[in-house]
Backbone as JSON, one array per atom type, in Angstrom:
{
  "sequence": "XXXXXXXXXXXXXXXXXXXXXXXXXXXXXXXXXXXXXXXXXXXXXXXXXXXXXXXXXXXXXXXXXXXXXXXXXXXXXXXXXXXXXXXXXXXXXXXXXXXXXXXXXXXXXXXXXXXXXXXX",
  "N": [[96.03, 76.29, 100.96], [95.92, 79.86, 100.78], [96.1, 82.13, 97.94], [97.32, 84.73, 97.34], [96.54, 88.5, 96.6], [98.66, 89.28, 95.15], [99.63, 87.47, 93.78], [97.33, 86.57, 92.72], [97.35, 88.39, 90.62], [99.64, 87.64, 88.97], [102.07, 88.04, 89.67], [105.35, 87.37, 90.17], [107.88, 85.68, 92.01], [110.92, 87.24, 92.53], [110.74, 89.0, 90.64], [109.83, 92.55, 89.24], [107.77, 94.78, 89.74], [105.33, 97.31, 88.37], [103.34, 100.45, 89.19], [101.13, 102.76, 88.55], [100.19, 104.3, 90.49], [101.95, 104.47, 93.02], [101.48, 104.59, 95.73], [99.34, 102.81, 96.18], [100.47, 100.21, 96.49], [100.18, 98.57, 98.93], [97.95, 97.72, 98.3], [98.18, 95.39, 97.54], [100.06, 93.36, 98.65], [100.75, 90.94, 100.74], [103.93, 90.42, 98.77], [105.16, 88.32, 96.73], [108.65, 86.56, 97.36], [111.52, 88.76, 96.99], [110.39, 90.23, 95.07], [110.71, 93.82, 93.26], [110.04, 97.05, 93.06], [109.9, 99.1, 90.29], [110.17, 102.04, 88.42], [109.64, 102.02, 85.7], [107.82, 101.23, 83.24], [108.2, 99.61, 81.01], [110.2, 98.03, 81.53], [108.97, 96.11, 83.67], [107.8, 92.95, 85.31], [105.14, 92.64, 85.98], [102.6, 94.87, 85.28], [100.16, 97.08, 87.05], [97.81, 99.69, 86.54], [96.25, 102.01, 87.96], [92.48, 103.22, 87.73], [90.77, 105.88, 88.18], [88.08, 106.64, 86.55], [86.17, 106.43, 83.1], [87.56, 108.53, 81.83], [90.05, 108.67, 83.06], [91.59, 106.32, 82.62], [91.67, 105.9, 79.79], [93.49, 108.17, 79.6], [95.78, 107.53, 81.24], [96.51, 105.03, 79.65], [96.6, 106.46, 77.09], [99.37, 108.22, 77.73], [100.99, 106.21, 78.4], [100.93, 104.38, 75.97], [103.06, 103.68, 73.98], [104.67, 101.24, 75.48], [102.54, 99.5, 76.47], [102.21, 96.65, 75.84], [104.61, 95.77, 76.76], [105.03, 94.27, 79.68], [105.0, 91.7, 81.26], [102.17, 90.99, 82.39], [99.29, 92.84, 82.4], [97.75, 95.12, 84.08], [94.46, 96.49, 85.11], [93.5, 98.67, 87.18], [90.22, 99.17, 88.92], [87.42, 100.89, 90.39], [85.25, 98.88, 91.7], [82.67, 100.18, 92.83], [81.99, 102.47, 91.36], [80.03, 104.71, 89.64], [79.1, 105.79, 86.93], [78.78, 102.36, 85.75], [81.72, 101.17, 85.36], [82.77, 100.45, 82.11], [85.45, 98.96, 80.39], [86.22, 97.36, 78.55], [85.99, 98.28, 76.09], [87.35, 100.41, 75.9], [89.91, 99.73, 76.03], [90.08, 98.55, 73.7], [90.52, 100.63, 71.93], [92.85, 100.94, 72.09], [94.31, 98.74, 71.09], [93.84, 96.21, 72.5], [93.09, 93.78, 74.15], [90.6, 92.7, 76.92], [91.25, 90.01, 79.08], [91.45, 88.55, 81.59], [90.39, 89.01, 84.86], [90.24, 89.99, 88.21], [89.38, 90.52, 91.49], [90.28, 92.72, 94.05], [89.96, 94.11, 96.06], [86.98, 94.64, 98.73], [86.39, 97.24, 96.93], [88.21, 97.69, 94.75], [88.97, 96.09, 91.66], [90.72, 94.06, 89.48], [91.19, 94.2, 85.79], [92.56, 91.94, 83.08], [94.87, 92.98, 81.04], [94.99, 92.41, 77.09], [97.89, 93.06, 74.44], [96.37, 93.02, 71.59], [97.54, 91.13, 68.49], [97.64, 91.99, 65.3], [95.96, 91.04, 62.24]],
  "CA": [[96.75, 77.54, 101.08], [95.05, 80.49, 100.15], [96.58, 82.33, 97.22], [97.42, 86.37, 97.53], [96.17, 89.09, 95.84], [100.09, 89.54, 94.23], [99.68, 85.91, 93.2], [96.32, 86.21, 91.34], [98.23, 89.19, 89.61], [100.76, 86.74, 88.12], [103.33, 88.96, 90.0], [106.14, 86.24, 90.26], [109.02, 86.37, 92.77], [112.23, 87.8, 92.27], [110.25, 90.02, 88.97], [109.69, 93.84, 89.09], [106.13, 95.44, 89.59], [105.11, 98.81, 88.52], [102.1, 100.59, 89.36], [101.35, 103.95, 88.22], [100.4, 105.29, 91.82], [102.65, 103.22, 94.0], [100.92, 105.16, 97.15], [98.46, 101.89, 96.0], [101.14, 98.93, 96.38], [99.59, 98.26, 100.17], [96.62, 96.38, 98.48], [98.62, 94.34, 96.5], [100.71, 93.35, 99.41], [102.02, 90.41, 100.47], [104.15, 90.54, 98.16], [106.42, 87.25, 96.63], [109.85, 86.82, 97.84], [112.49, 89.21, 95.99], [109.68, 91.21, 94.26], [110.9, 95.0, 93.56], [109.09, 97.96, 92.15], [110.31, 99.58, 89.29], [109.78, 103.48, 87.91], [109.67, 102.19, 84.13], [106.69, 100.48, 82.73], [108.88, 98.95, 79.97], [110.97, 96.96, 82.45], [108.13, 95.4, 84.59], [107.29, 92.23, 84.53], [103.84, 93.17, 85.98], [102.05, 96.52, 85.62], [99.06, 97.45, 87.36], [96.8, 100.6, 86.24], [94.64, 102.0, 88.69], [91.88, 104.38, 86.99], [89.21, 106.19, 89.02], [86.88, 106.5, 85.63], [86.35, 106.16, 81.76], [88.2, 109.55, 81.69], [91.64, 108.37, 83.55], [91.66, 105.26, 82.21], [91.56, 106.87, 78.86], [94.46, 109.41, 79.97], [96.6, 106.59, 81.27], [96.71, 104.26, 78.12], [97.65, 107.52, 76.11], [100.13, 108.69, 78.42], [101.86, 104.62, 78.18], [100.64, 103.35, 74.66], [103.95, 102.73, 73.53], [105.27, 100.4, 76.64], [101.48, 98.66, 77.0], [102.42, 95.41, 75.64], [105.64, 95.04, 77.21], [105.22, 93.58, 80.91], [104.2, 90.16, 80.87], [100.95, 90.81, 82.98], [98.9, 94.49, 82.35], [96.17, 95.31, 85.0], [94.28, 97.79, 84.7], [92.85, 98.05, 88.51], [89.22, 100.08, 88.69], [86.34, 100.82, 91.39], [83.53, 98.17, 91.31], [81.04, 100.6, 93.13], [81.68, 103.75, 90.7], [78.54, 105.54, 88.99], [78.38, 105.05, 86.5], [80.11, 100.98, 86.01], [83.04, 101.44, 84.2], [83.13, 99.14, 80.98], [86.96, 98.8, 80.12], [86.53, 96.29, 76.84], [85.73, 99.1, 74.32], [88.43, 101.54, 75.83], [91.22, 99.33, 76.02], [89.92, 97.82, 72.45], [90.89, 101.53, 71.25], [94.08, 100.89, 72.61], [94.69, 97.54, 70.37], [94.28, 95.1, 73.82], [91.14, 93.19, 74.7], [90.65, 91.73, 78.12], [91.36, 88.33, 79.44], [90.94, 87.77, 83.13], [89.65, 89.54, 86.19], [90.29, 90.02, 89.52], [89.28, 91.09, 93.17], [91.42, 92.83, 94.82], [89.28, 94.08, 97.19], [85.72, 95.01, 98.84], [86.35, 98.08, 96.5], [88.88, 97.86, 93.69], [88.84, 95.11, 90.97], [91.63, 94.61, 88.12], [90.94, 93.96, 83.94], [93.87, 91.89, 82.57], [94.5, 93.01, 79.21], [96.82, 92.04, 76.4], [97.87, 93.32, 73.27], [95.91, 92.31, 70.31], [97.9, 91.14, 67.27], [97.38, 92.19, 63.98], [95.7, 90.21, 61.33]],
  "C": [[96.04, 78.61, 100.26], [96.23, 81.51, 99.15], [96.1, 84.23, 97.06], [96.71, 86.96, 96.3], [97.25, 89.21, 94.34], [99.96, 88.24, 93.36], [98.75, 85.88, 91.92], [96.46, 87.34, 90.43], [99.19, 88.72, 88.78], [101.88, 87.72, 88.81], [104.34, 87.68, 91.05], [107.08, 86.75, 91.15], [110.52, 86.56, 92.29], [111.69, 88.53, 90.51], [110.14, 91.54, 89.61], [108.07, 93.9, 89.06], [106.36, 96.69, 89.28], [104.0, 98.95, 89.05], [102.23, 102.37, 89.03], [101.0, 105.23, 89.18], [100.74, 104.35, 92.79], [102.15, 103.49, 95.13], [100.13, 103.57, 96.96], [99.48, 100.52, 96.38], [100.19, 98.28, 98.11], [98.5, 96.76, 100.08], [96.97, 95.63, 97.89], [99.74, 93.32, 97.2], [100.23, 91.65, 100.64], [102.76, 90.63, 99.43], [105.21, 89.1, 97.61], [107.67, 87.89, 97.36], [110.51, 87.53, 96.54], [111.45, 90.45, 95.41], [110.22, 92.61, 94.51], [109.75, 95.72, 92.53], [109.85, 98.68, 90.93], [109.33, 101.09, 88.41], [109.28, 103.15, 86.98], [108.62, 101.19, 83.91], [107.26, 99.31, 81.86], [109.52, 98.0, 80.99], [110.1, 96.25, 83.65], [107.64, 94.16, 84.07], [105.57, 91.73, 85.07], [103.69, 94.14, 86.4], [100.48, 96.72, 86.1], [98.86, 99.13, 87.2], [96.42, 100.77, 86.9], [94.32, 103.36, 88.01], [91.16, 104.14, 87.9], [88.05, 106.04, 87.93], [87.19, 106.66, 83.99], [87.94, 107.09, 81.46], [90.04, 109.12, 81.98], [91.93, 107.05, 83.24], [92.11, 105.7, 80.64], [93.21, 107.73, 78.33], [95.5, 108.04, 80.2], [97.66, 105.86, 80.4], [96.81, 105.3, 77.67], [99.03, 107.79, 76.29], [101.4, 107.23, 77.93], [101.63, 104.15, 77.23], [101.69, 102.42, 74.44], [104.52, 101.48, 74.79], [103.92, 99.36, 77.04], [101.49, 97.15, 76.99], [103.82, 94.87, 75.71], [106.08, 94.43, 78.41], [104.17, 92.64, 80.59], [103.06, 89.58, 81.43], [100.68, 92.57, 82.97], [97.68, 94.35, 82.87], [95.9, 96.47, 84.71], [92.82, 97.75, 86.08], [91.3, 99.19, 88.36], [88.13, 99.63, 89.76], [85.14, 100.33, 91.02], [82.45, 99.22, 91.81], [81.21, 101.8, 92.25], [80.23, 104.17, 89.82], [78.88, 106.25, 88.39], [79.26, 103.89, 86.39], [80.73, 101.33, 84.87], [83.44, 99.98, 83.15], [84.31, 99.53, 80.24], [87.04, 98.16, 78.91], [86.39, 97.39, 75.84], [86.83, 100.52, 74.8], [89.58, 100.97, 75.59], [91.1, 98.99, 74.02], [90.7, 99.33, 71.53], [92.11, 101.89, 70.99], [95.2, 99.19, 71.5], [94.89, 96.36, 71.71], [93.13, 94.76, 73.74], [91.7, 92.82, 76.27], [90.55, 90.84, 78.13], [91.29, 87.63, 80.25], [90.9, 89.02, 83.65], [90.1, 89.11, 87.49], [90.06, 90.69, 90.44], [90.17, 91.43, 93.73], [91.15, 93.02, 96.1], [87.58, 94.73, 97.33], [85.55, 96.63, 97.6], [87.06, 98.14, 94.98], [88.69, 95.96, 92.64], [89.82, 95.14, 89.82], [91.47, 93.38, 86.94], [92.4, 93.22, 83.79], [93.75, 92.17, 81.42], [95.15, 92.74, 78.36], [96.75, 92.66, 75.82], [97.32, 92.41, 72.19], [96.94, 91.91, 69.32], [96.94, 90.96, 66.08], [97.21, 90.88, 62.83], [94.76, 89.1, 61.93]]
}
């Protein structure tokens, strides 16, 4: 059985997704049974990011700091063919998160998982 895009998102059924341009939910689509979307970042229990470049990526994580380490999967989706390649480990790192897995979403987009670091 081949295993969805929603799936290799950890986006569980009957949980909440956000996304911060839902016009995007399409590529993330099947979707589990029950899954809804949700306005609030804080109440998701996965959030996907999509950034076009360093810049909105950047803007994003400011915009959400406080709520970053509260859905229990944080993507942070971004265009493999952009120019220049967008390296995500030293922006999110500014953010107190590292990355931890990867994924394809498609011939075009690709998403960073990232966590929150703890302290010490």
């Amino acid at each position: 059985m081949t295993t969805t895009i929603a799936e290799k998102l950890l986006i569980k059924s009957n949980s909440t997704v956000w996304l911060n341009e839902p016009s995007r939910l399409p590529l993330l689509t099947p979707m589990p049974e029950g899954v809804r979307e949700t306005g609030v970042l804080a109440t998701a229990g996965t959030a996907v990011l999509f950034v076009e470049d360093a810049a909105g990526a950047r803007e994003q994580l400011a915009e959400h700091r406080a709520d970053l380490g509260k859905p229990g999967a944080f993507w942070i989706a971004y265009q493999k063919d952009g120019a220049p390649a967008l390296d995500l480990s030293p922006i999110v790192a500014d953010y107190d998160m590292r990355a931890c897995d990867q994924v394809v979403i498609d011939e075009r987009w690709s998403a960073l998982r990232c966590e929150v670091t703890q302290p010490g």
